[in-house]
N, CA, C and O atoms as a Tripos MOL2 file, in Angstrom:
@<TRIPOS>MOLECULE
protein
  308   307    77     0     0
PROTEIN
NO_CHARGES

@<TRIPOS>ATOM
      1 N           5.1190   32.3860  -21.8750 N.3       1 UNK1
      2 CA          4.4830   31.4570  -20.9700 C.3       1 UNK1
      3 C           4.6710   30.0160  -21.4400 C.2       1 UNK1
      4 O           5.2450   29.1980  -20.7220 O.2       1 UNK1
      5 N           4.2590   29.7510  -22.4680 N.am      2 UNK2
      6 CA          4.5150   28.2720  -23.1340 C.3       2 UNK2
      7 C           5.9110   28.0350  -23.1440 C.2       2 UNK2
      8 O           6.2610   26.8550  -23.1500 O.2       2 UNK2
      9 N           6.8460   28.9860  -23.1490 N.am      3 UNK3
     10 CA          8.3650   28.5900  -23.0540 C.3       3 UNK3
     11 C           8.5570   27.8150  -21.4210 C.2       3 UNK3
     12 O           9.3500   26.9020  -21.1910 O.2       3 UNK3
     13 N           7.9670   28.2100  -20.7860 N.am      4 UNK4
     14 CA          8.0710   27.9110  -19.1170 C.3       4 UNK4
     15 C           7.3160   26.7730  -18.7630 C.2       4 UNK4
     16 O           7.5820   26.0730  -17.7860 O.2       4 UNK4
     17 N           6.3320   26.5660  -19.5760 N.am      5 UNK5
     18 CA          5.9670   25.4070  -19.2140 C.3       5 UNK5
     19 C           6.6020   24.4660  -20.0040 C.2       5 UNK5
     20 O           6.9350   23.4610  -19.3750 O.2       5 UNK5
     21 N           6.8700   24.4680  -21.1460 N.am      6 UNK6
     22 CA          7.6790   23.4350  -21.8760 C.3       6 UNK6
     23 C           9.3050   23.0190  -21.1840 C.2       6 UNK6
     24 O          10.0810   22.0690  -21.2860 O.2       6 UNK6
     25 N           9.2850   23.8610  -20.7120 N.am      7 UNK7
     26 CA         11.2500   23.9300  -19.8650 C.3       7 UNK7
     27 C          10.7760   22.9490  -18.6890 C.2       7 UNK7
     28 O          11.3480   21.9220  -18.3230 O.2       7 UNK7
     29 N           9.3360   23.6330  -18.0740 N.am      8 UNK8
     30 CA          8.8150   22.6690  -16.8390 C.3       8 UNK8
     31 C           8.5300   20.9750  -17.1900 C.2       8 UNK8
     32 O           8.9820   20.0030  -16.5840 O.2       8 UNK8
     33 N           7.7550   21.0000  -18.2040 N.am      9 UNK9
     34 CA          7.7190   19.6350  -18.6400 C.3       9 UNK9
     35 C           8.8790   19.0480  -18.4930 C.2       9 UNK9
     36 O           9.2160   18.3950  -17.5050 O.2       9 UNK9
     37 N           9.7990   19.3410  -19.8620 N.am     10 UNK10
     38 CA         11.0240   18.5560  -20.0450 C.3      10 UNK10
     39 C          11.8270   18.1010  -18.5780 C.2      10 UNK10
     40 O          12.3910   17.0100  -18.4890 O.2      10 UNK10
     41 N          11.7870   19.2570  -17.2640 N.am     11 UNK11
     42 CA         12.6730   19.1790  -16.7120 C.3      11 UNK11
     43 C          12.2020   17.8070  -15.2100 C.2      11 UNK11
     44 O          12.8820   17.3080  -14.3130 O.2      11 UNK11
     45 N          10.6120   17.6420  -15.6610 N.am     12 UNK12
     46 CA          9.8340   16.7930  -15.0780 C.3      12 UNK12
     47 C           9.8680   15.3040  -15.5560 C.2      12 UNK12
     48 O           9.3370   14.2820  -15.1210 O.2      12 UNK12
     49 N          10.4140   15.4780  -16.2560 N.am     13 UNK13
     50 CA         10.5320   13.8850  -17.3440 C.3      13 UNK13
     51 C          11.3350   12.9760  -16.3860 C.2      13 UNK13
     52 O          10.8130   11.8680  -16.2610 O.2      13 UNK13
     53 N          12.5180   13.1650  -15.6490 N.am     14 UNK14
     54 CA         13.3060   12.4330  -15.2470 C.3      14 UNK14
     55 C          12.6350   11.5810  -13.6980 C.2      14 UNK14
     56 O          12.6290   10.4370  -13.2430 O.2      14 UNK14
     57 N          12.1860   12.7750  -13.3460 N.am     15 UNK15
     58 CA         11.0230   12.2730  -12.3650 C.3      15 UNK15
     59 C          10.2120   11.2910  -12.2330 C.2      15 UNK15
     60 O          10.0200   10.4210  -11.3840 O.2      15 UNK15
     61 N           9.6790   11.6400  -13.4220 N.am     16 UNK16
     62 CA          8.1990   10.2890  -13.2850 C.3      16 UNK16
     63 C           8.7710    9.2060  -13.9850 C.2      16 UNK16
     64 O           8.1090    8.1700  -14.0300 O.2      16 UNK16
     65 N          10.0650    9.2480  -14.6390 N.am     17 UNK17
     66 CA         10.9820    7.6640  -15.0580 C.3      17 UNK17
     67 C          10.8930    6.4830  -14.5220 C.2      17 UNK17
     68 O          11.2980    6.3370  -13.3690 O.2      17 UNK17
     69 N          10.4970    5.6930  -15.0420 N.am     18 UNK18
     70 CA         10.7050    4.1820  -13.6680 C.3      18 UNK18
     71 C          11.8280    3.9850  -14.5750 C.2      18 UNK18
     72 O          12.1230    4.2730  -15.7350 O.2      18 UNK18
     73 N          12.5710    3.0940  -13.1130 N.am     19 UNK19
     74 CA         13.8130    2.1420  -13.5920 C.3      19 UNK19
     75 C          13.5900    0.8000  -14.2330 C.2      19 UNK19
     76 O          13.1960   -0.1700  -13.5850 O.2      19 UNK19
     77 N          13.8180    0.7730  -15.3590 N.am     20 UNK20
     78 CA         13.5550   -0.5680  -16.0470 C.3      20 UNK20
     79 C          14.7920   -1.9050  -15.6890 C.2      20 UNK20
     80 O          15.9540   -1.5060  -15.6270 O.2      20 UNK20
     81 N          14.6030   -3.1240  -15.5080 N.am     21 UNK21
     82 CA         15.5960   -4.2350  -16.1610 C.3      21 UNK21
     83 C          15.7530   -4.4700  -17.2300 C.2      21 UNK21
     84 O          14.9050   -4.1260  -18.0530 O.2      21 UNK21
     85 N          16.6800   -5.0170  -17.5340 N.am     22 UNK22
     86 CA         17.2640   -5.4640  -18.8850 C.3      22 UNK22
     87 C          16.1310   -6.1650  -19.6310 C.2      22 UNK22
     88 O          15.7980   -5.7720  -20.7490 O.2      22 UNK22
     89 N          15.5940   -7.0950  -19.0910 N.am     23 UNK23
     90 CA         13.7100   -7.3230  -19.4250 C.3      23 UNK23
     91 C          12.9530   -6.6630  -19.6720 C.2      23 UNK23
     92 O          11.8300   -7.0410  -20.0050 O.2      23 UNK23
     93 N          13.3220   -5.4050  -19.5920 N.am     24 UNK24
     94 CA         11.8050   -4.7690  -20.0550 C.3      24 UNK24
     95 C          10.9810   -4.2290  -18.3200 C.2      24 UNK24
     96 O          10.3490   -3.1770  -18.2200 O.2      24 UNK24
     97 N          11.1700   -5.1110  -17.2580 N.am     25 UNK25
     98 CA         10.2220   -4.7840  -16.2970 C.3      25 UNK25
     99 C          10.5970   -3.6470  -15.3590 C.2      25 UNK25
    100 O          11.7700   -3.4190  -15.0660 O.2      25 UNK25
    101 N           9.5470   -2.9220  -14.8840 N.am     26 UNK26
    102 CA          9.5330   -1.8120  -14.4030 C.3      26 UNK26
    103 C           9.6900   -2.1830  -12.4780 C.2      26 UNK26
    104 O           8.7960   -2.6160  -11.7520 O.2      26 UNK26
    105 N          11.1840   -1.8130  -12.0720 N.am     27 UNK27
    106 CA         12.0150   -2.0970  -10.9880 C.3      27 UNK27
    107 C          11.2420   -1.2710   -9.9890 C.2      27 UNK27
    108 O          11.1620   -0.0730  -10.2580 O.2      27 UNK27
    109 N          10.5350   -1.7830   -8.6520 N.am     28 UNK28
    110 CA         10.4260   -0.4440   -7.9900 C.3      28 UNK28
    111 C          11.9400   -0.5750   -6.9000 C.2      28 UNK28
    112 O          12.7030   -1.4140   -6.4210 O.2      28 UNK28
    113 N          11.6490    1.1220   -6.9560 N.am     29 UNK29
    114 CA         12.9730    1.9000   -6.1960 C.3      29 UNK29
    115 C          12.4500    2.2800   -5.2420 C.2      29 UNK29
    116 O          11.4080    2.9000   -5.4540 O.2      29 UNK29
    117 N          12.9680    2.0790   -3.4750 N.am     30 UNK30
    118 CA         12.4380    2.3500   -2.3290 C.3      30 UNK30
    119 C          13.4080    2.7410   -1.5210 C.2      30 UNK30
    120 O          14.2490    2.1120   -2.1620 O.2      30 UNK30
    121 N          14.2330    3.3800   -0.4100 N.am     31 UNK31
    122 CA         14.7360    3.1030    0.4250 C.3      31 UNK31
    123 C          14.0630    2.1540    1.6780 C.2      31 UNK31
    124 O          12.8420    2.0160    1.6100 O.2      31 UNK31
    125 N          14.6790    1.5720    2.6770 N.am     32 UNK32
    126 CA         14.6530    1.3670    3.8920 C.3      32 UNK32
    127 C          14.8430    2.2180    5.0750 C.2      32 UNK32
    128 O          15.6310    3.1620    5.0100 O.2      32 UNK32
    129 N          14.0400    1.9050    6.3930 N.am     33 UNK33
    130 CA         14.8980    2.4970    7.4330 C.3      33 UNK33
    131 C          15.4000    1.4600    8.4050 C.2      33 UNK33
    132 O          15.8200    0.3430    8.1030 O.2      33 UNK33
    133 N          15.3180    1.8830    9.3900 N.am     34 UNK34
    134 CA         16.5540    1.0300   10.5250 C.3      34 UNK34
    135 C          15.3620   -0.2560   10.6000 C.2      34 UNK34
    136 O          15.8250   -1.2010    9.9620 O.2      34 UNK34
    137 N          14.5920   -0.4510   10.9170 N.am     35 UNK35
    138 CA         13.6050   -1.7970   11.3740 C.3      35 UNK35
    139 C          13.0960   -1.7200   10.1110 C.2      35 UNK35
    140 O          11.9090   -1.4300   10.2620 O.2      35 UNK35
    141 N          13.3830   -1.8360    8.7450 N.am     36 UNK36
    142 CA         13.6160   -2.8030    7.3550 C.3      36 UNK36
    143 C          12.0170   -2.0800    6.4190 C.2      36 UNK36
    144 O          11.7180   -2.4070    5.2710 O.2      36 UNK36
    145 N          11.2150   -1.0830    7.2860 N.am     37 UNK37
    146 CA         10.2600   -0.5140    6.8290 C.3      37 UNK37
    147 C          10.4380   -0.0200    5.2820 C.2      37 UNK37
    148 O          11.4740    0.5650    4.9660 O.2      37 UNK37
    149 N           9.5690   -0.2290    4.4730 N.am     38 UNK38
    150 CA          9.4570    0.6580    2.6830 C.3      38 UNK38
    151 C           9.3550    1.9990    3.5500 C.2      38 UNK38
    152 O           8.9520    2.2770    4.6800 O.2      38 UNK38
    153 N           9.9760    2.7660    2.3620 N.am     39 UNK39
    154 CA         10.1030    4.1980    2.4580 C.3      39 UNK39
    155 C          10.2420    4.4150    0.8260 C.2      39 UNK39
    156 O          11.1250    3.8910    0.1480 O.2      39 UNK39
    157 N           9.0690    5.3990    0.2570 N.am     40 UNK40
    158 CA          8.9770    5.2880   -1.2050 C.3      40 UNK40
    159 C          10.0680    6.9800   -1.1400 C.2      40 UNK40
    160 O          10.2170    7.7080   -0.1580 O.2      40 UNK40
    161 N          10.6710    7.1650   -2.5790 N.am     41 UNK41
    162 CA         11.0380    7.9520   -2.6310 C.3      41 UNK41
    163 C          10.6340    9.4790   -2.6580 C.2      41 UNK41
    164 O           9.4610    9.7740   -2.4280 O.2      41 UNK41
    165 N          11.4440   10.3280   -2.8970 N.am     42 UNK42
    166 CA         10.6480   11.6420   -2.1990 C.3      42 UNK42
    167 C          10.4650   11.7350   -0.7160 C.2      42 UNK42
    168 O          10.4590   12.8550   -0.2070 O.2      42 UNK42
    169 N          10.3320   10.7950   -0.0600 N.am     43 UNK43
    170 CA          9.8690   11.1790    1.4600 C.3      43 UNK43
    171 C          11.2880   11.1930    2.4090 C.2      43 UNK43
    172 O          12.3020   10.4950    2.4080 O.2      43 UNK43
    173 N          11.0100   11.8920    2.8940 N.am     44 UNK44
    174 CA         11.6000   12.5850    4.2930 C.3      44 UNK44
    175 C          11.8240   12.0510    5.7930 C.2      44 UNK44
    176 O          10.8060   12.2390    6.4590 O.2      44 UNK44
    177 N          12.7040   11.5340    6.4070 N.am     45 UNK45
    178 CA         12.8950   10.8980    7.6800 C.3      45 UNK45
    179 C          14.3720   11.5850    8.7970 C.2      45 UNK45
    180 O          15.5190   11.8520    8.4390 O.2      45 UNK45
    181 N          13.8100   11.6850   10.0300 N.am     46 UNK46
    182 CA         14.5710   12.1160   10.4440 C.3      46 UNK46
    183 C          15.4120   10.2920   11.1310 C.2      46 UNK46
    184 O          14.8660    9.2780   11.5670 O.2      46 UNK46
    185 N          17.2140   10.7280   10.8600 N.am     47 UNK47
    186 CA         17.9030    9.7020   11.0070 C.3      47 UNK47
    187 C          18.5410    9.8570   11.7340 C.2      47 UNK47
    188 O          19.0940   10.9560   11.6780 O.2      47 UNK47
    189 N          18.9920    8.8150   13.0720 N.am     48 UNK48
    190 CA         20.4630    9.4370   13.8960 C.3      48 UNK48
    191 C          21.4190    7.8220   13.1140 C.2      48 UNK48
    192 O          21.1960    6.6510   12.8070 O.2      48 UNK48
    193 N          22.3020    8.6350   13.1210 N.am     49 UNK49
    194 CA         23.5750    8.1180   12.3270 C.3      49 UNK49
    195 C          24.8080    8.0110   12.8420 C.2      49 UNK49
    196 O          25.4170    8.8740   12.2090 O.2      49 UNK49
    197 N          25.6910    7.4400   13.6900 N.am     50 UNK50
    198 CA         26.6870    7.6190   14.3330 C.3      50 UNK50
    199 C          26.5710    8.5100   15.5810 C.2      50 UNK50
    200 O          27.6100    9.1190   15.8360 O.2      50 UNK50
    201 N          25.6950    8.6890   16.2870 N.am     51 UNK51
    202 CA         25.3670    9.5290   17.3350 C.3      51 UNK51
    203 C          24.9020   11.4500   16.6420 C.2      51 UNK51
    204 O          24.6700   12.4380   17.3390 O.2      51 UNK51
    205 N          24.9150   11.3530   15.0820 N.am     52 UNK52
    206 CA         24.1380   12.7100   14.7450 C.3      52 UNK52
    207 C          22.7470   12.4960   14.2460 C.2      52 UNK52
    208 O          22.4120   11.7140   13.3560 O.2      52 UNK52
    209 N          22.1680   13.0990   14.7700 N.am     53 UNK53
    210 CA         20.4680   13.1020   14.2450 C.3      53 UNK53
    211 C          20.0950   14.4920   13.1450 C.2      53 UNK53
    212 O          20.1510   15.7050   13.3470 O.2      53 UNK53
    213 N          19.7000   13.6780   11.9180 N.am     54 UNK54
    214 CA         19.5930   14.6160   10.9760 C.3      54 UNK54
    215 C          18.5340   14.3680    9.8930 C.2      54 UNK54
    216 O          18.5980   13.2390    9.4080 O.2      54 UNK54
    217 N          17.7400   15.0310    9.4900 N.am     55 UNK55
    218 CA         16.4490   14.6490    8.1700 C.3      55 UNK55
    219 C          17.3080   14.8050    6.9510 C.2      55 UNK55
    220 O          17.9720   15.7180    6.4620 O.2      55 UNK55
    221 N          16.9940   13.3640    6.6050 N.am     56 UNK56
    222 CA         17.2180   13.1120    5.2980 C.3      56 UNK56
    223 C          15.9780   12.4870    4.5090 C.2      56 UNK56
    224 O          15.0530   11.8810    5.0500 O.2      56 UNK56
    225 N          16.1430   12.7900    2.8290 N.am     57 UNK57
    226 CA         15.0850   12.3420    1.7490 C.3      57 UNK57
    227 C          15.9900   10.9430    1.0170 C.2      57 UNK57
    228 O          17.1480   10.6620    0.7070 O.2      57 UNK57
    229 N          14.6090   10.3190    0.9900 N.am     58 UNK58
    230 CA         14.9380    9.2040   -0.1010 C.3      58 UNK58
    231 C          15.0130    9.2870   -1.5570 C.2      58 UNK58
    232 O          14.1640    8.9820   -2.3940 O.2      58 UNK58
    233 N          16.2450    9.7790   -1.7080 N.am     59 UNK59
    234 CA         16.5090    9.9570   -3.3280 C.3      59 UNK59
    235 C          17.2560    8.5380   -4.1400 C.2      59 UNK59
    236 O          17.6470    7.5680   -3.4900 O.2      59 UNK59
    237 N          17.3510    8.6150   -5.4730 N.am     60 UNK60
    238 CA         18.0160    7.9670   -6.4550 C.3      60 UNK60
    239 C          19.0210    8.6030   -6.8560 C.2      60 UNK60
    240 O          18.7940    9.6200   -7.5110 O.2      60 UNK60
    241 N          20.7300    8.1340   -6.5410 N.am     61 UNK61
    242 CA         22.2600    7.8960   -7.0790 C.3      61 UNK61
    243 C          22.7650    7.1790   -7.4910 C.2      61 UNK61
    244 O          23.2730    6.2980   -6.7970 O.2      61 UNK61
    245 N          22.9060    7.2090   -9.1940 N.am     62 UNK62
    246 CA         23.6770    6.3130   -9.9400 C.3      62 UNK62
    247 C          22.8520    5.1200   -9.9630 C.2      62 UNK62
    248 O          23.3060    3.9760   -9.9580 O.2      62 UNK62
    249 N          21.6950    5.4120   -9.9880 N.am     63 UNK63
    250 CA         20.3460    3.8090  -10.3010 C.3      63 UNK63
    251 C          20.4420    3.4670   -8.7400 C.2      63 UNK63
    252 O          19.9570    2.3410   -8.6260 O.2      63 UNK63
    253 N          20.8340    3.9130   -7.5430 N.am     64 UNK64
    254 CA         20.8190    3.3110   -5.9870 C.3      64 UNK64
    255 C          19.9660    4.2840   -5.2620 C.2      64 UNK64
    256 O          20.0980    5.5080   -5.2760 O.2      64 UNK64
    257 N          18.8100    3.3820   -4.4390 N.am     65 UNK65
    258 CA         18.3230    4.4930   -3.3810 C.3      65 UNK65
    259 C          19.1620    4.8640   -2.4190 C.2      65 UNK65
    260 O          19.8200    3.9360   -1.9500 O.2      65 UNK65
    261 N          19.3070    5.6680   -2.0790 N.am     66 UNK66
    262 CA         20.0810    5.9580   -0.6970 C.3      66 UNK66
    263 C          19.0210    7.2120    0.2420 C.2      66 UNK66
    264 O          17.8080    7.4150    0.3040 O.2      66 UNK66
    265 N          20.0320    7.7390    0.7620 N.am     67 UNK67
    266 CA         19.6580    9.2390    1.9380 C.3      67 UNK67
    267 C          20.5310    9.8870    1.2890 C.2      67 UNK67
    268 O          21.6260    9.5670    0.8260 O.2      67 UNK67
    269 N          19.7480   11.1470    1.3010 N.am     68 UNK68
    270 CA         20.4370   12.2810    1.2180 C.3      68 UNK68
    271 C          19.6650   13.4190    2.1600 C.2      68 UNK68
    272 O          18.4810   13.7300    2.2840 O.2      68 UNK68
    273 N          21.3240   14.0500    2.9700 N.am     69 UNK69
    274 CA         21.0470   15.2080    3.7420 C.3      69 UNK69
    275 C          19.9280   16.6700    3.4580 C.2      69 UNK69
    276 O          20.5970   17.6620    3.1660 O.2      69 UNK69
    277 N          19.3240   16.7770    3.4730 N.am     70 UNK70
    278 CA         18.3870   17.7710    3.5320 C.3      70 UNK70
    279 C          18.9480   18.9140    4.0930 C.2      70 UNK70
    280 O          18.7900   19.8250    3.2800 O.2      70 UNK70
    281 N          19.7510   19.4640    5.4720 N.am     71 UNK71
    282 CA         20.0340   20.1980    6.2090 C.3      71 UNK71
    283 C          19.0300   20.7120    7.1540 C.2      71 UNK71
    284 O          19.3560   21.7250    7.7730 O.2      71 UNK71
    285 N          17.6690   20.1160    7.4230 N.am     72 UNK72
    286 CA         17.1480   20.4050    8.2200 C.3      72 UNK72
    287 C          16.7390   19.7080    9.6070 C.2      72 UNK72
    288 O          16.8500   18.4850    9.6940 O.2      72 UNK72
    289 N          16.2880   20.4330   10.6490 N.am     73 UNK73
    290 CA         16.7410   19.3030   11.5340 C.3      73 UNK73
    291 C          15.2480   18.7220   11.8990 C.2      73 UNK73
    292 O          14.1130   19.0600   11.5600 O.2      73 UNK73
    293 N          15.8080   17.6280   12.8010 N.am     74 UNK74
    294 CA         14.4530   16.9480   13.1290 C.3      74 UNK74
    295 C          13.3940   17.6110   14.3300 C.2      74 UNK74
    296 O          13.7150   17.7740   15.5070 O.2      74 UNK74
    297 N          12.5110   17.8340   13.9340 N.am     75 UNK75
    298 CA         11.4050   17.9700   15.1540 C.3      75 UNK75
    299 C          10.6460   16.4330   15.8120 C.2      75 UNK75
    300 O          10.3130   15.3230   15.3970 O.2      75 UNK75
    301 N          10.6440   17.2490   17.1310 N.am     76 UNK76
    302 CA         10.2850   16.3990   18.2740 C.3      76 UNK76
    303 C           9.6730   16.2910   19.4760 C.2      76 UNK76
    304 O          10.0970   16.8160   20.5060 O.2      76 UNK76
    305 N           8.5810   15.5570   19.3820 N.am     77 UNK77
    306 CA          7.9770   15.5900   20.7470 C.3      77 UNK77
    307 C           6.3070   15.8030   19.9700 C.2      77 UNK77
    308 O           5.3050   15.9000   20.6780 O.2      77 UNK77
@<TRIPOS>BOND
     1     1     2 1
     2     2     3 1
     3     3     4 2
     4     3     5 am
     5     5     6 1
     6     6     7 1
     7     7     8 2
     8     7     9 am
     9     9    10 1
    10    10    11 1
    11    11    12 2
    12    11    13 am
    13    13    14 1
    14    14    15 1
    15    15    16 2
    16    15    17 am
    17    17    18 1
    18    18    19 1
    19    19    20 2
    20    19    21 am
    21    21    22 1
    22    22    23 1
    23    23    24 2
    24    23    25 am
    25    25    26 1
    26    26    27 1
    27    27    28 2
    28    27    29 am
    29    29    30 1
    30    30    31 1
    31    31    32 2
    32    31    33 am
    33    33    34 1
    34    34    35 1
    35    35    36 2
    36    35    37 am
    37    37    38 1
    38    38    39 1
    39    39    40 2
    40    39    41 am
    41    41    42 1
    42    42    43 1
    43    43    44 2
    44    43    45 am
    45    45    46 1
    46    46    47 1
    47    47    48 2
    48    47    49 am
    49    49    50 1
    50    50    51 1
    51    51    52 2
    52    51    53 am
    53    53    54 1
    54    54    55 1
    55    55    56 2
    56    55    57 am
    57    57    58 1
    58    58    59 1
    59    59    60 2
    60    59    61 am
    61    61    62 1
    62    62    63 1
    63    63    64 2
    64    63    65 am
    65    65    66 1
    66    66    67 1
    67    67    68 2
    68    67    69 am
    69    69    70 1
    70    70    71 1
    71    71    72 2
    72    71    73 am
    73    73    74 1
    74    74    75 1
    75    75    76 2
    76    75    77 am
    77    77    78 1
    78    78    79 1
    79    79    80 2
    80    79    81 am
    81    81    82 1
    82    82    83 1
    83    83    84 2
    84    83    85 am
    85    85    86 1
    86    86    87 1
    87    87    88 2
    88    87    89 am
    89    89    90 1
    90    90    91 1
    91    91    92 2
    92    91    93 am
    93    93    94 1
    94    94    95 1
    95    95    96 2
    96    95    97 am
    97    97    98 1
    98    98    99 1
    99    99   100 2
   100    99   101 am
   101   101   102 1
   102   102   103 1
   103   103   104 2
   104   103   105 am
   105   105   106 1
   106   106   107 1
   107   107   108 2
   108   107   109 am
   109   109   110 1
   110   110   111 1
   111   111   112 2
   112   111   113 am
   113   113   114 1
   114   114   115 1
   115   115   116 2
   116   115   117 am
   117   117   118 1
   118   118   119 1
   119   119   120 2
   120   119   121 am
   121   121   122 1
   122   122   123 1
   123   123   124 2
   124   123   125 am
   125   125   126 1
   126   126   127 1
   127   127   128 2
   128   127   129 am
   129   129   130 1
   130   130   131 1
   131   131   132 2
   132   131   133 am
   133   133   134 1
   134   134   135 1
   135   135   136 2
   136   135   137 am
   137   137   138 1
   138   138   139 1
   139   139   140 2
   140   139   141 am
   141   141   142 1
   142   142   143 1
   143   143   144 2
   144   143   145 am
   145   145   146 1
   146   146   147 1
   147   147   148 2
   148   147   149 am
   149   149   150 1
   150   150   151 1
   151   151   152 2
   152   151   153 am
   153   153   154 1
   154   154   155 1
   155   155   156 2
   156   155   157 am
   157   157   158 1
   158   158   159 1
   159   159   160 2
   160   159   161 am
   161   161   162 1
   162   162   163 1
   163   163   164 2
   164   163   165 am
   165   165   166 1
   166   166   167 1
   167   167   168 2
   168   167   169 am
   169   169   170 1
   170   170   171 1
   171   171   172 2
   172   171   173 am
   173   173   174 1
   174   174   175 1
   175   175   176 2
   176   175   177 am
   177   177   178 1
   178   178   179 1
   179   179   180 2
   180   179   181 am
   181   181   182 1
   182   182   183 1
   183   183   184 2
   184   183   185 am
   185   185   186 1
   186   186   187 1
   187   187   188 2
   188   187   189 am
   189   189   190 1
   190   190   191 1
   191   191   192 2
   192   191   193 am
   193   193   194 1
   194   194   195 1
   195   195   196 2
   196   195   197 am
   197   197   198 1
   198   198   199 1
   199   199   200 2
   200   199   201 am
   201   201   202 1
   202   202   203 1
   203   203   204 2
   204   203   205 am
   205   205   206 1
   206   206   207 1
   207   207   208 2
   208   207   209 am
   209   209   210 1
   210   210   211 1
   211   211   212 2
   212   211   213 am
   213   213   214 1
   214   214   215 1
   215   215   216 2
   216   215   217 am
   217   217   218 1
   218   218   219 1
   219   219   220 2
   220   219   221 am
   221   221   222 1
   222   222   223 1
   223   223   224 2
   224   223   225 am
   225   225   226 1
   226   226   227 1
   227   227   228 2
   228   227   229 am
   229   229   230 1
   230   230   231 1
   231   231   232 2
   232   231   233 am
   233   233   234 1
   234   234   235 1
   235   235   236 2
   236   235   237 am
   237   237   238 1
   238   238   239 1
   239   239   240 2
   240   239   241 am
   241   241   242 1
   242   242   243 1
   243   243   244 2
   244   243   245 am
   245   245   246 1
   246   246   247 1
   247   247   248 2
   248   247   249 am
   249   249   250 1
   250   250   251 1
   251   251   252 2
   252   251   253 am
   253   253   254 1
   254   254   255 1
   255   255   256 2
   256   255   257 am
   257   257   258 1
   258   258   259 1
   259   259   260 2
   260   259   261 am
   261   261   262 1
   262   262   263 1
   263   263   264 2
   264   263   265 am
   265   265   266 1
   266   266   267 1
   267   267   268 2
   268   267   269 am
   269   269   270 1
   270   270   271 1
   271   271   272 2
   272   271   273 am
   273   273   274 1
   274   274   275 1
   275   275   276 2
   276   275   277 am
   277   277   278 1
   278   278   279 1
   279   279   280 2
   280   279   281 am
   281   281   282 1
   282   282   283 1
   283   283   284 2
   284   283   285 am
   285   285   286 1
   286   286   287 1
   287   287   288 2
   288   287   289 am
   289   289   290 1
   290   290   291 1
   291   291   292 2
   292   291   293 am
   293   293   294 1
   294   294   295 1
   295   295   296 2
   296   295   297 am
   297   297   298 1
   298   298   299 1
   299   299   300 2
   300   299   301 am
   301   301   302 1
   302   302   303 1
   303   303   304 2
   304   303   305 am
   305   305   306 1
   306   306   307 1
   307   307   308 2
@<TRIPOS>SUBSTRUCTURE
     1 UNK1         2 RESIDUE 1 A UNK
     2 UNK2         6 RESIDUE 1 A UNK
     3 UNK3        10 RESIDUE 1 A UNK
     4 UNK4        14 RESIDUE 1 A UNK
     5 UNK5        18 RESIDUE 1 A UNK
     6 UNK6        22 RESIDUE 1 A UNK
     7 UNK7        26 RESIDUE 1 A UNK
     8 UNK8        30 RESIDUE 1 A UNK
     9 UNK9        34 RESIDUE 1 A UNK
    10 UNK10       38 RESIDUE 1 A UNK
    11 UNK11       42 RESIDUE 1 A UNK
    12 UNK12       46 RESIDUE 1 A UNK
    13 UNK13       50 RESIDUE 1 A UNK
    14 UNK14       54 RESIDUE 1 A UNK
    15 UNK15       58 RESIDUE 1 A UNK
    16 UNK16       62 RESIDUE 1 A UNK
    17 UNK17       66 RESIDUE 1 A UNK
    18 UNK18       70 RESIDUE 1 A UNK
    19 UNK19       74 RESIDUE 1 A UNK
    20 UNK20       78 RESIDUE 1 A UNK
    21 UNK21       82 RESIDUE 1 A UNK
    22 UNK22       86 RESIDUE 1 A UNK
    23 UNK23       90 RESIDUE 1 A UNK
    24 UNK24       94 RESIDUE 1 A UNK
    25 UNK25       98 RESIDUE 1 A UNK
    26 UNK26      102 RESIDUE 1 A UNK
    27 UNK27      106 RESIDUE 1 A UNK
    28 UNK28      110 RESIDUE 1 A UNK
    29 UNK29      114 RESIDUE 1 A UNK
    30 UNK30      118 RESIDUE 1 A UNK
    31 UNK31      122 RESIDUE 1 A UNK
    32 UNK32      126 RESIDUE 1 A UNK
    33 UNK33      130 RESIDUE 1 A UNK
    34 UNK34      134 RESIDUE 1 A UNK
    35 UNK35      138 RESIDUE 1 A UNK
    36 UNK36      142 RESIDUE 1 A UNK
    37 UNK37      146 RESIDUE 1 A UNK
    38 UNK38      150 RESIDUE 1 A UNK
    39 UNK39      154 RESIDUE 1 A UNK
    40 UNK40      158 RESIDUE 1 A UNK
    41 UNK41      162 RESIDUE 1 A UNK
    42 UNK42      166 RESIDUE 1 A UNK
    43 UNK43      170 RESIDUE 1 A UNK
    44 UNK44      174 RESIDUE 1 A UNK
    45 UNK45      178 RESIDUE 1 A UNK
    46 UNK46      182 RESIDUE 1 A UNK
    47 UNK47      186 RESIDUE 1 A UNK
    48 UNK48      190 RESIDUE 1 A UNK
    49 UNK49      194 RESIDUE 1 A UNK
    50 UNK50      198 RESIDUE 1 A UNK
    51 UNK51      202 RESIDUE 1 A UNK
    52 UNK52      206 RESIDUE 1 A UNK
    53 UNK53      210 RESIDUE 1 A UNK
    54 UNK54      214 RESIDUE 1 A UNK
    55 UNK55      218 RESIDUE 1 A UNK
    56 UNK56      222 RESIDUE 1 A UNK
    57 UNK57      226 RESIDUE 1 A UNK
    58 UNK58      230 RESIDUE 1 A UNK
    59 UNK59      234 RESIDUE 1 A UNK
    60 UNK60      238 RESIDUE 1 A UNK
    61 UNK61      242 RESIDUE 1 A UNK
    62 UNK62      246 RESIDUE 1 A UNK
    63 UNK63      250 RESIDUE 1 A UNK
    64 UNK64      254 RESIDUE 1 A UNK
    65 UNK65      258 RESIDUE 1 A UNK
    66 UNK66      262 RESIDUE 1 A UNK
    67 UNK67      266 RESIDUE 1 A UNK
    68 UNK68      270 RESIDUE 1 A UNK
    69 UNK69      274 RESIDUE 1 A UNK
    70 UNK70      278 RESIDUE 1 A UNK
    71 UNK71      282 RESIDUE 1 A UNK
    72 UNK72      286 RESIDUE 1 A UNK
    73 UNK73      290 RESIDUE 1 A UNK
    74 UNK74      294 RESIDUE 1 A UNK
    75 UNK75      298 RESIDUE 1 A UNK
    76 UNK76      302 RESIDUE 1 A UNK
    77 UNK77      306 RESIDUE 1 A UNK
């Protein structure tokens, strides 16, 4: 049991990381959506993109927020 939670810890570390500057100060990381709204990470939005509509999460790549595809689709109405 303590093996599983210790694997759980460690593997939780990267998670609760803030991004620092070269200063020392703690960067917040957000995406945007289309009308310039905060969107904190972790959360979920359904996006149309070139005429496809698709839910994507606000994750961190290579120190950049972006979208990433989820594969699920959007509900509506």
């Amino acid at each position: 049991m303590w093996k599983y939670a210790l694997a759980f810890a460690v593997l939780t570390l990267p998670i609760s990381a803030d991004v620092t500057s070269p200063s020392g100060k703690a960067v917040e990381c957000y995406c945007t959506d289309k009308s310039g709204a905060r969107v904190e990470l972790g959360e979920n939005r359904c996006l149309s993109v070139g005429g496809r509509v698709f839910m994507a999460r606000c994750e961190m790549s290579l120190n950049v927020p972006m979208w990433r595809e989820t594969g699920g689709s959007c509900v509506t109405g």
